[in-house]
C-alpha positions in Angstrom: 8.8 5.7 -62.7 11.6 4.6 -60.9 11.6 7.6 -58.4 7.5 6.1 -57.3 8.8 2.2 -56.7 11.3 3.8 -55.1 9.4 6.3 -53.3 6.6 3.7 -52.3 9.0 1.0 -51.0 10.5 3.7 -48.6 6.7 4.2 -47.3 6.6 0.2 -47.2 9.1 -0.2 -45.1 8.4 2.4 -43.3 5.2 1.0 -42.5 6.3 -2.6 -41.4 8.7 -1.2 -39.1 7.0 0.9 -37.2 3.9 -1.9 -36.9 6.7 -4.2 -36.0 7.8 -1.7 -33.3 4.1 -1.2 -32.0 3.7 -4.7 -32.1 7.0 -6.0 -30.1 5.8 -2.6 -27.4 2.1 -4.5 -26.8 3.6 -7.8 -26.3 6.5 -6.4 -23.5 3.2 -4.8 -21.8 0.9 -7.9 -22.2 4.1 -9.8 -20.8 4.3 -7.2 -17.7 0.1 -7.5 -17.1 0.7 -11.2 -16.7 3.2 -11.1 -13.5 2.1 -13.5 -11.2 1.5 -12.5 -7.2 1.8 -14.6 -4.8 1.5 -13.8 -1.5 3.0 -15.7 1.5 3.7 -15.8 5.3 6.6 -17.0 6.9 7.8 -16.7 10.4 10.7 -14.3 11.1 12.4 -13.8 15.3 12.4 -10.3 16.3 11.4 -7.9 19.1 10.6 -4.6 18.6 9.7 -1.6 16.3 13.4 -1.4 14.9 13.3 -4.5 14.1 10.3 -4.2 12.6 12.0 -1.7 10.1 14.9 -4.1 9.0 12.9 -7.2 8.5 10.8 -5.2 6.0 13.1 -2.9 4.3 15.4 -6.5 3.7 12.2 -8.0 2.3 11.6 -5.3 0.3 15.0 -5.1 -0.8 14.4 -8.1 -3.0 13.5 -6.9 -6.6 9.8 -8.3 -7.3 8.8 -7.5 -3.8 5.9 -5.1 -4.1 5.0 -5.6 -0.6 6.4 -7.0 3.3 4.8 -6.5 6.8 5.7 -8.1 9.9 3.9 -8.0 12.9 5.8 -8.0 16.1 3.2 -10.3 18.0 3.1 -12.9 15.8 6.7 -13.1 15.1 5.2 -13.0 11.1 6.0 -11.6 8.3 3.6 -11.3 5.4 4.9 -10.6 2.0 3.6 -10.1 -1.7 5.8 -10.7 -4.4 6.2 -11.1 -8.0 7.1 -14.6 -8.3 8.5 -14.5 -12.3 10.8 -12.5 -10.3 12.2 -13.8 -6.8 10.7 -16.6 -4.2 9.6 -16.7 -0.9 13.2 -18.3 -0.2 14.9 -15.8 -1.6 13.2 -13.3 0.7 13.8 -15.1 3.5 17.5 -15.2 2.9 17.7 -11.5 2.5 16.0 -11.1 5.9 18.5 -13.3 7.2 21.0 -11.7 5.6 20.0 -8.5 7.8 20.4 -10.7 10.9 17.2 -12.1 11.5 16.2 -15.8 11.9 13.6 -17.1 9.5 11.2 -20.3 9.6 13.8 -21.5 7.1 17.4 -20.0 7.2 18.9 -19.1 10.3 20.2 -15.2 10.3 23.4 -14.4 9.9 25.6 -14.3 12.8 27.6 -11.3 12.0 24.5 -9.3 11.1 22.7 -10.4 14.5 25.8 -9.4 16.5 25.3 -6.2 14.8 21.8 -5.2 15.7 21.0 -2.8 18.4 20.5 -4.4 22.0 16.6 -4.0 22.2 16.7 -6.1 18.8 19.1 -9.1 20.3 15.9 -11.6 20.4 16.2 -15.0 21.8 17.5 -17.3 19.1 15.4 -19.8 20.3 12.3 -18.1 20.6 9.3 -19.5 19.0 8.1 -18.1 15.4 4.6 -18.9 14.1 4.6 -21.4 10.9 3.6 -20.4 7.5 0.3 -20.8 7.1 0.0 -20.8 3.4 1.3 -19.4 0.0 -1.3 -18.5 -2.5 -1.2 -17.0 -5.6 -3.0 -14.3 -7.6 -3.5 -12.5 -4.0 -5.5 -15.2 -2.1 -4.9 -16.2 1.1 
């Protein structure tokens, strides 16, 4: 008689552990479904295709950055993020940090002394504004 309780307690706990541990695994994923996207736009000084390449792969350096695009013309860059995870200032200090100026933080001097001549913009060239941040993708 012993050997069952025992036998069945084993399966008992057993049981609540492993619904505990498939429990705990659907909560982590729920948690992940509800990241939060916002997108923004923010201006960023540059000149040409190689810079082009910096300014994004520094934006998409930043962890929670999914996505980053800047468009030459309109001295703009575009970027989708995860914001549970990083903010639109935090971005543009990691562009900066690559040596390019921001709307907000000026880029860092050493990096800018750094960059290849083509890429030297005008530090006082004009940047468009930020237009807007929106979240869950609407802009």
């Amino acid at each position: 008689m012993k050997k069952i309780i025992f036998t069945i307690a084993i399966f008992a706990a057993i049981g609540l552990t492993n619904g505990f541990s498939q429990e705990h695994s659907n909560h982590t994923k729920h948690q992940t479904e509800k990241a939060t996207i916002t997108k923004a736009n923010f201006g960023v000084r540059g000149n040409c295709g190689m810079c082009k390449r910096t300014i994004e792969k520094a934006a998409n350096s930043v962890e929670g950055v999914s996505k980053a695009q800047w468009s030459k013309e309109q001295k703009m860059i575009m970027v989708s993020f995860d914001s549970s995870k990083t903010t639109e200032l935090a971005i543009q200090k990691a562009v900066a940090a690559s040596g390019y100026d921001t709307e907000n933080v000026k880029g860092k001097t050493e990096a800018y002394n750094k960059l290849p001549g083509c890429c030297k913009y005008d530090r006082s060239m004009k940047m468009n504004q930020k237009v807007a941040s929106k979240k869950d993708g609407q802009i």
